[in-house]
N, C-alpha and C positions, 0 to 999 in steps of 0.2 A: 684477746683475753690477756690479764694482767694476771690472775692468780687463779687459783685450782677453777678444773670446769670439769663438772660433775652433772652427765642427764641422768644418774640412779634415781629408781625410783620416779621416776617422771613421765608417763605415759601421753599418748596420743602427741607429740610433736613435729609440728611440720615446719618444716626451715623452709622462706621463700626468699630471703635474699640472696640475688645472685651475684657471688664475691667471695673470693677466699678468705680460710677462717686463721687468723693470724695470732702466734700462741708468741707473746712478746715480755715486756718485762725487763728485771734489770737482776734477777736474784733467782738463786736454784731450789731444787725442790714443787716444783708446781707441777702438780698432777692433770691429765687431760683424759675425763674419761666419757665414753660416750655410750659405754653398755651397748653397741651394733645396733644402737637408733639410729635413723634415716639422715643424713645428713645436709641432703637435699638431692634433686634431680637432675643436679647441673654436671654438664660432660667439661664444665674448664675450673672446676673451683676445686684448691689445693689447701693442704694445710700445713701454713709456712709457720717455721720455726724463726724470728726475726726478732732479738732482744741481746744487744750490746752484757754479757755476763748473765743472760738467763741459763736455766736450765727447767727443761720438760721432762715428764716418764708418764708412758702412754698408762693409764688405770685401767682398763682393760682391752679387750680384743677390737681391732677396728675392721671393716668390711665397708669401705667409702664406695658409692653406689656412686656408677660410671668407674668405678677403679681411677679415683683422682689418686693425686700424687703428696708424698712428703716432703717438703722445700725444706732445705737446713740452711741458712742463709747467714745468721749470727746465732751463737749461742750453742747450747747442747743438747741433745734428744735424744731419748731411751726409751726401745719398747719395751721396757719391764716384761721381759719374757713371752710378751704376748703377740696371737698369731695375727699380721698384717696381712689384708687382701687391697691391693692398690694399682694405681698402674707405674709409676715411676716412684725411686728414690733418690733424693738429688740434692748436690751439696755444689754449684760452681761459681762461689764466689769468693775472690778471697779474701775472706775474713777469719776470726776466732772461732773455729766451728769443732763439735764433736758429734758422732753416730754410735750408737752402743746398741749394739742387736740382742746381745746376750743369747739365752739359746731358742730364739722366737723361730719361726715357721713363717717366712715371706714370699707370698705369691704377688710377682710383677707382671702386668701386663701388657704393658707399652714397648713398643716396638722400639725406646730408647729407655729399656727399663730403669737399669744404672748409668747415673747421669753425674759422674763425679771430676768436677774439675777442680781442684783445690790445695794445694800442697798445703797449707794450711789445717786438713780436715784430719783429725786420729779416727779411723774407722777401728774400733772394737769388733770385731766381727763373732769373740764368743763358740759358742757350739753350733751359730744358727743353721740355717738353711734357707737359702735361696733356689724360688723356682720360676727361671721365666716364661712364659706361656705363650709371648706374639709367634706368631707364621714369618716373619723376617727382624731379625734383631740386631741391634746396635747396645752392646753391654761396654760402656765406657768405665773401666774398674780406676783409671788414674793412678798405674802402680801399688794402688792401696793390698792388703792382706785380706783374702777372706776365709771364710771358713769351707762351706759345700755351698755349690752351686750346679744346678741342672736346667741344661738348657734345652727344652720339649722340643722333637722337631718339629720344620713346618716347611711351606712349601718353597720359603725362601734361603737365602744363606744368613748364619748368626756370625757375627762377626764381634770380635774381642778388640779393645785397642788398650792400652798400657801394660808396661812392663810388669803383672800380677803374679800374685802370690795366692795358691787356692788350697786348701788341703785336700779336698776329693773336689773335680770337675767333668761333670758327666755330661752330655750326650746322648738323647735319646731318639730311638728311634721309632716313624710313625710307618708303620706298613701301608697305608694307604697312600701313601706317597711315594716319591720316585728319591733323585737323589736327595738324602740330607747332610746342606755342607756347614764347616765350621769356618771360620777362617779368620788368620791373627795376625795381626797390625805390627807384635813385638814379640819375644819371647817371654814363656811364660813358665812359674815353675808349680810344680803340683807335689804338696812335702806327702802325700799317699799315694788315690789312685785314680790315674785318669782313663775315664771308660768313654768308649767310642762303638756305639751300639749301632749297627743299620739292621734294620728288617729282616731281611736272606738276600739272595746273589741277585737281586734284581735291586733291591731297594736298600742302595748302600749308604753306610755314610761316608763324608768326602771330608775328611780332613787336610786346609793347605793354607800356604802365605795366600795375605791379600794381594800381594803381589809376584807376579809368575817373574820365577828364577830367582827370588830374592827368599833365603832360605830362613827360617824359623825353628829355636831349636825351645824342645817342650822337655825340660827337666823335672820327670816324677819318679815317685818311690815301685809303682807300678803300674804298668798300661795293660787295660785289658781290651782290648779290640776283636770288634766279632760283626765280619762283615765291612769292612772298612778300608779302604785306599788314601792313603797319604800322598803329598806333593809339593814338594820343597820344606819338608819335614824333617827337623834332625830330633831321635827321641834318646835324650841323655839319662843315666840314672841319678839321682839325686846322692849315691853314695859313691 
């Protein structure tokens, strides 16, 4: 798509091409909106942002069926405040890129949900919220800033890599399961409060470095831990 894309108002359609839908262009302001129509059936088709000075702003709520992903490849993307259901978000190329969450509501569900390699990319992160839902995750933040992020547990370890910046980073814990760990690649800082939930004395969470005896030091405003054991953990205060 070259200029605004609008399915309002447009009932009964069925997308069979299977190929991701490429939001391009050369000029900002182009609206993408799909009103939570079906966008097709496909588990590999993504909606890339690729346009040397475009810029996109989602028109309303997306729910991509398979939980495909957001590619920001060139150019700028905005979800106009609105709630994203997907499975990755991801910017790793480096080129001219921007992400603008503002204060949307993002559930990722890929086991590589944040997928950001880019020094080139300004992540906005706004008021939003990020929630990621895989059973084993790989949350690449790339040093970027973000706002609140929660990480649902699951039966594997979530692991964090770049030196990040979070304002609240939670932790949650799933009682039906046994340990839930966290584990970080760099140090990370949290400018409120990082919570570290397990279940009760059986089903803890495991907060530690990815690597044993290589210490990791977590500077927030405040930790609330309940249920939880650390390991190679230094927890600084932000003042």
């Amino acid at each position: 798509a070259h200029g605004n894309f609008n399915l309002s108002g447009v009932p009964n359609i069925t997308r069979s091409y299977n190929r991701p839908i490429v939001l391009s262009g050369s000029t900002t302001g182009k609206v993408f909106t799909t009103n939570n129509l079906n966008l097709g059936p496909f588990s590999t088709v993504s909606i890339t942002v690729n346009g040397v000075g475009c810029g996109w702003t989602l028109g309303s709520a997306i729910t991509a069926q398979n939980d495909n992903s957001i590619n920001v490849t060139n150019g700028a993307f905005s979800s106009g405040n609105y709630t994203m259901t997907i499975s990755q978000l991801v910017s790793n190329m480096r080129n001219t890129t921007s992400i603008d969450l503002g204060s949307s509501l993002v559930s990722l569900s890929s086991g590589n949900a944040v997928l950001f390699a880019n020094p080139l990319l300004p992540l906005i992160a706004g008021t939003s919220s990020i929630t990621c839902t895989a059973s084993s995750l790989t949350f690449n933040g790339d040093g970027k800033t973000f706002n609140d992020v929660t990480l649902n547990a699951g039966v594997n370890t979530r692991t964090i890599n770049g030196t990040n910046t979070f304002n609240n980073l939670t932790l949650l814990a799933n009682i039906a399961n046994g340990l839930h760990q966290l584990a970080f690649r760099a140090n990370q800082t949290v400018t409120n409060t990082f919570t570290c939930s397990g279940g009760n004395s059986i089903q803890r969470g495991f907060v530690r470095s990815s690597t044993l005896g290589v210490s990791r030091t977590i500077t927030a405003n405040t930790l609330a831990a309940n249920d939880c054991d650390f390991r190679d953990i230094v927890i600084l205060s932000v003042s």
